[in-house]
N, C-alpha and C positions, 0 to 999 in steps of 0.2 A: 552396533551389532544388528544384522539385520533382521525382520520380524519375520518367524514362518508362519501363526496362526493368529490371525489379526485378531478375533473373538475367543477367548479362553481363560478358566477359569482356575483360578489352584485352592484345595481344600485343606484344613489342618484339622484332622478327626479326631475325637477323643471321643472317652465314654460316655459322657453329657454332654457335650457341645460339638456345634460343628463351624469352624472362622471358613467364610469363603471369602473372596477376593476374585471380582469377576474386572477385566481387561478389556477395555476393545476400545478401538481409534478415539471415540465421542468421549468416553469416561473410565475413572478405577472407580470401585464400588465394594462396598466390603463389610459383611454384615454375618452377626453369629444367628443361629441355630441348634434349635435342639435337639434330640435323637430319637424320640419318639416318632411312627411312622407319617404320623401328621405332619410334623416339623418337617420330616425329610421331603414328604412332597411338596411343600413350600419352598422348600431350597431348589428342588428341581423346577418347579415352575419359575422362581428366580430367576432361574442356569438360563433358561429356554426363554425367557420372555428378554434375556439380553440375545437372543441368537448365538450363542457361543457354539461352538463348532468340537473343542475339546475340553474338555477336565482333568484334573491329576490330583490323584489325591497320596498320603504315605501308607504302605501297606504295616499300617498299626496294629499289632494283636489281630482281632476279628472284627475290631469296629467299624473298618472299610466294607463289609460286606453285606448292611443293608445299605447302605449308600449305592454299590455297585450295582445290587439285584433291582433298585428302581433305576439306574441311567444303564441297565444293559438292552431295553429293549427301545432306548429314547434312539434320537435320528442324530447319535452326536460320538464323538470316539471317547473312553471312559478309560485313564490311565491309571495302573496302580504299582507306584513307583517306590525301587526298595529305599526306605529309608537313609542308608550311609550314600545315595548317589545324588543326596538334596540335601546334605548337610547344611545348616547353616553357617557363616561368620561369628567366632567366639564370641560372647558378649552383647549380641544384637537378638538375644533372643526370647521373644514373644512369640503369642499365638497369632496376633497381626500380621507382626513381621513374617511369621512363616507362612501363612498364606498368597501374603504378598510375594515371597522369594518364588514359592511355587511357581504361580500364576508368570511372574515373571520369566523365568525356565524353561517355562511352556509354551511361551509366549515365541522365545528365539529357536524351540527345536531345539533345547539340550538336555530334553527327559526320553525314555526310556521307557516304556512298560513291561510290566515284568509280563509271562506267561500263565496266562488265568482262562482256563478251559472254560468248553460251554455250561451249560446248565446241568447237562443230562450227567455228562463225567464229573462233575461238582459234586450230585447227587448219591454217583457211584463211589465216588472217593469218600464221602459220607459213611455212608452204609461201611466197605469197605476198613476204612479205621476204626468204627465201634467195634466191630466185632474184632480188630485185633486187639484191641483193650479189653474186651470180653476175655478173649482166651490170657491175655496177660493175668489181668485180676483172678482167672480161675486158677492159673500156675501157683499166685501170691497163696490163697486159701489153701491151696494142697500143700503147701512149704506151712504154713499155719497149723492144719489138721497133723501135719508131720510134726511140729516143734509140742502140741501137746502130747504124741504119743511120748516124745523123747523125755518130758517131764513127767511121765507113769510109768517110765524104765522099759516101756514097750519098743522094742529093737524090730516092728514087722519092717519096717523099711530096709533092712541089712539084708534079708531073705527074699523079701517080694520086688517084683522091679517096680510092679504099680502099686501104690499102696491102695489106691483108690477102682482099681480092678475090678474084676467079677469076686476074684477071689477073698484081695483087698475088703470088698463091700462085706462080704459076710461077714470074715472074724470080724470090725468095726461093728457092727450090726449087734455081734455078741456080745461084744465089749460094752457097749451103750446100753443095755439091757440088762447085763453085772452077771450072766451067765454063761461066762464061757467057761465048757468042757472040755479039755486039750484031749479025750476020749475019742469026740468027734469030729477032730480038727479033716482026717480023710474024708468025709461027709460032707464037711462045709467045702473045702479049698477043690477046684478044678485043676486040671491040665496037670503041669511038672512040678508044680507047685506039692503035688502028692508023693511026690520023692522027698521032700525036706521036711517029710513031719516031724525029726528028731530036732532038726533046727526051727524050727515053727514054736516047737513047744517052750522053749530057750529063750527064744524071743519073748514071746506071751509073757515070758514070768515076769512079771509085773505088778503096781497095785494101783487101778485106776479109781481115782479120790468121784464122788459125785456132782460136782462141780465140771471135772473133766470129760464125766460122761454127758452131761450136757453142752459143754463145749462141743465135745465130737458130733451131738446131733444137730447141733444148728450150723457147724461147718458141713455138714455133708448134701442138707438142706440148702444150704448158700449154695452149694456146688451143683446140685442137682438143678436147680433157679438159672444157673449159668450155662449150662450144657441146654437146656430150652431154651435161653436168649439167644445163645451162639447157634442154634438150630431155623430159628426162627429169620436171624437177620441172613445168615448162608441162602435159605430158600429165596429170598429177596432178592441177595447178587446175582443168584443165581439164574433167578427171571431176567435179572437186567444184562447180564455177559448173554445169552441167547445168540443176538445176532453178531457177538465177536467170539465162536463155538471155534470155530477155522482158525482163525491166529491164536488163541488160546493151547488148541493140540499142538501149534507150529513151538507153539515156545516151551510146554511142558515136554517135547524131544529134547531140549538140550540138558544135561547131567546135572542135578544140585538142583531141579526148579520143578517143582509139583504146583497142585492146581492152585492151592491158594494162594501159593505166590506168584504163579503170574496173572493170578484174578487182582492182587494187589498190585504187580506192575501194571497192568493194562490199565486198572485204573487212576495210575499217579503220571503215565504216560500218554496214555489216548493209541488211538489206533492210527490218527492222522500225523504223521512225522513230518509234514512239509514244514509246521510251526517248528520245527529245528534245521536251521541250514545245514547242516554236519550231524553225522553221527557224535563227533568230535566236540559241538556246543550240546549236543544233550548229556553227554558225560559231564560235562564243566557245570552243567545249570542243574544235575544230580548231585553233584559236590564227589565227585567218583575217580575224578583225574589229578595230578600234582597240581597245588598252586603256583602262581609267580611271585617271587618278591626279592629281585636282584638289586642293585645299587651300587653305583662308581666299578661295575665289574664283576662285582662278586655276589657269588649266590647267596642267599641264607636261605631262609626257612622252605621247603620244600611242600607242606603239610598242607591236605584235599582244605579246599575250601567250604562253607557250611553252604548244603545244597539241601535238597529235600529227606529229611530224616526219613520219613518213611519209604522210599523205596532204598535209600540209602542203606538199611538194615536186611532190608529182604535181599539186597542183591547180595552183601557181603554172610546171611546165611546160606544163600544158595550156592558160594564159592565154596563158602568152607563145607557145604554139602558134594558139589561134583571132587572137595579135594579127594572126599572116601571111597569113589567110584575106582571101579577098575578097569585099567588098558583105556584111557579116554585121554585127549587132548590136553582139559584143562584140569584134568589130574595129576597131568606131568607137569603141567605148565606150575599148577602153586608149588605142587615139591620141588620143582627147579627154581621159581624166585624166593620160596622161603630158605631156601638152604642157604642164600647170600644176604637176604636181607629183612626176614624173621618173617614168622607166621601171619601176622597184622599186616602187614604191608602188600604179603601177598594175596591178601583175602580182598581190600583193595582192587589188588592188580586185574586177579582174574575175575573179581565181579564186573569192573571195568570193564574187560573186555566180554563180558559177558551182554553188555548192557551195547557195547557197539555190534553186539551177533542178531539183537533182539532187534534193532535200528534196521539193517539190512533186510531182516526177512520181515519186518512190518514194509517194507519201502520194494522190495524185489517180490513181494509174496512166495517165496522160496521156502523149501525146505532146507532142516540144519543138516549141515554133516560134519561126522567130526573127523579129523585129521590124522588121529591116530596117535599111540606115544610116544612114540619115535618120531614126530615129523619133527622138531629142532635136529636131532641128532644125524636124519638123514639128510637135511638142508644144510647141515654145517660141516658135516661130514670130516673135511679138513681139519677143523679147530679142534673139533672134537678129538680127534687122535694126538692133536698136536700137545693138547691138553693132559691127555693122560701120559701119554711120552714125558714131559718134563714131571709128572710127578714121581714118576715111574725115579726117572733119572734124579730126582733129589733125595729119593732113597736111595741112591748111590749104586742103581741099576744101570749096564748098558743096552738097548733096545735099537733091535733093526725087526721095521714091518714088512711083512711080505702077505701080500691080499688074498682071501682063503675060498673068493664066490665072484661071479662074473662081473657082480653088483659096484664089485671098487676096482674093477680093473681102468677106470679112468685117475688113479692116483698117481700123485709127483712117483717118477723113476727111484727115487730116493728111498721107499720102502719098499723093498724090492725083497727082503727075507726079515726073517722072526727069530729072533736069539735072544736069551734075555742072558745076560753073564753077572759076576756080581752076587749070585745068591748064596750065603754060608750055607 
């Protein structure tokens, strides 16, 4: 087989140790390492005093990643290659043996690197995911603050839509204090909230144990600790999106997609899309398009392959967000493929193509437009009537079309009038 990288090295990471196995014409060499940042600059002076040219290591958990952030700024190519594409041979396996496989792999050009952005979008992808765990963990405590109201027979969640509201916060407030007055509930509550005081007071009747009302103040406490975390890391993105202000407006145009999710697309994506040859592999490398897995002819399994969870989630909320939208594109688009092959699939479908609209106008710097909800129905025009005719007719109606607006006056001769017969 022939050699493409005459000096190169393949690494096997782990928590505590690091097996290299360094290649090149004169010698194999192969020596463990620790993880500490010291260890790792020995392994890299290692790397570099054989002259090696490439590295490849397995993109393990997170333990590739002080390795990567000391050989990203060396003068050498730093591969970080998925796991299942360096299998090893059953039975032949060591931490030796797999550095050596690597090294070896690497050696002929048949590794891969996956897609591993610069520092700055690292950094943003950082920021970015805490603070979605931020807002996660806060959802968690408020489903918490809600399961001890349900345990003091306190029903404000049936009435209120936030429990944790303006409005929310006051009765809690009373509650927690052992003084609440159903007298003053118009006093405490805002907004339309003062329409339901018959059912407010309903709710209330209750008997919050002292135990509980200490629960309630250190969950509201937690909560309040989380809305300043989640405030604090937003201002942060927020500095750092600045100079992607323009593609940010371009992508919160299109339906289902607010700022923070495409402050989290932008950042699991990047603004530069040359690193995708196709709009087509950055769907495949999100996990957002069908897999393949056919054999002797025959199809099976269909199902998206495991791409990056996190944008993977945001696009499939922002489908099932444009599906609520009205008169839009891809409002018709998910109601038209859920209706044949269920809600999940379509959520899928149209974030998918959501994610090739996103590709385009990062790459064209174009503005979105949308199509409208009719555009299948006026593209297909034919099928479409063809379609309701035969259903028409298997209710055991007979149907002659006759066209009612200039619009379809290019149809087959054949619907030339409108009769429907058949009807009891």
């Amino acid at each position: 087989m022939q050699v493409v990288h005459e000096r190169c090295c393949g690494l096997d990471v782990h928590k505590k140790k690091v097996v290299g196995c360094v290649i090149t014409p004169e010698i194999k060499e192969i020596r463990t390492f620790g993880t500490m940042t010291d260890d790792l600059e020995s392994l890299i002076k290692w790397i570099l005093g054989h002259e090696c040219t490439h590295v490849a290591m397995e993109s393990t958990g997170v333990f590739w990643k002080p390795i990567f952030n000391l050989l990203e700024d060396r003068d050498l190519e730093a591969l970080v290659v998925n796991a299942q594409h360096i299998k090893q041979v059953p039975g032949r396996k060591t931490d030796v043996r797999d550095a050596e496989w690597i090294a070896d792999l690497l050696r002929h050009g048949l590794l891969k690197g996956s897609y591993i952005p610069d520092r700055n979008q690292r950094e943003l992808r950082e920021l970015v995911r805490y603070r979605k765990s931020l807002v996660r963990e806060r959802a968690n405590e408020v489903n918490r603050l809600q399961k001890v109201l349900e345990g003091a027979n306190i029903k404000l969640a049936s009435v209120a839509s936030d429990v944790v509201g303006v409005s929310g916060r006051a009765i809690l407030t009373e509650l927690i204090g052992g003084k609440m007055d159903e007298s003053r509930l118009k006093e405490i509550v805002k907004g339309r909230l003062r329409n339901k005081t018959a059912e407010l007071k309903r709710a209330l009747h209750g008997v919050v144990r002292p135990h509980q009302q200490m629960m309630l103040a250190v969950q509201l406490r937690h909560i309040d600790h989380l809305d300043e975390l989640i405030e604090e890391v937003s201002a942060e993105i927020e500095q750092r999106m600045r100079p992607f202000d323009e593609d940010l407006r371009r992508i919160q145009t299109i339906p289902g997609i607010g700022e923070r999710t495409a402050e989290l697309i932008l950042a699991e994506i990047g603004t530069d899309m040359s690193r995708f040859p196709s709009a087509q592999h950055l769907a495949s490398w999100a996990g957002m398009c069908p897999g393949n897995n056919e054999s002797a002819g025959k199809r099976r399994s269909g199902k998206t392959r495991k791409g990056d969870p996190w944008l993977r989630e945001a696009l499939i909320e922002a489908a099932r967000g444009a599906a609520r939208t009205k008169n839009t594109y891809l409002s018709a688009k998910y109601h038209r493929i859920a209706a044949r092959r269920g809600s999940k699939r379509a959520a899928v479908a149209v974030g998918h193509y959501m994610l090739i609209i996103i590709y385009h106008m990062l790459v064209n710097q174009t503005e979105y437009e949308d199509l409208g909800p009719t555009y299948h129905e006026e593209r297909n025009r034919e099928r479409v009537i063809r379609r309701h005719l035969y259903s028409l007719e298997k209710l055991g109606l007979t149907v002659i079309v006759q066209p009612t607006s200039s619009r379809v006056r290019q149809l087959q001769p054949v619907y030339k009038h409108l009769w429907i017969t058949g009807i009891p």
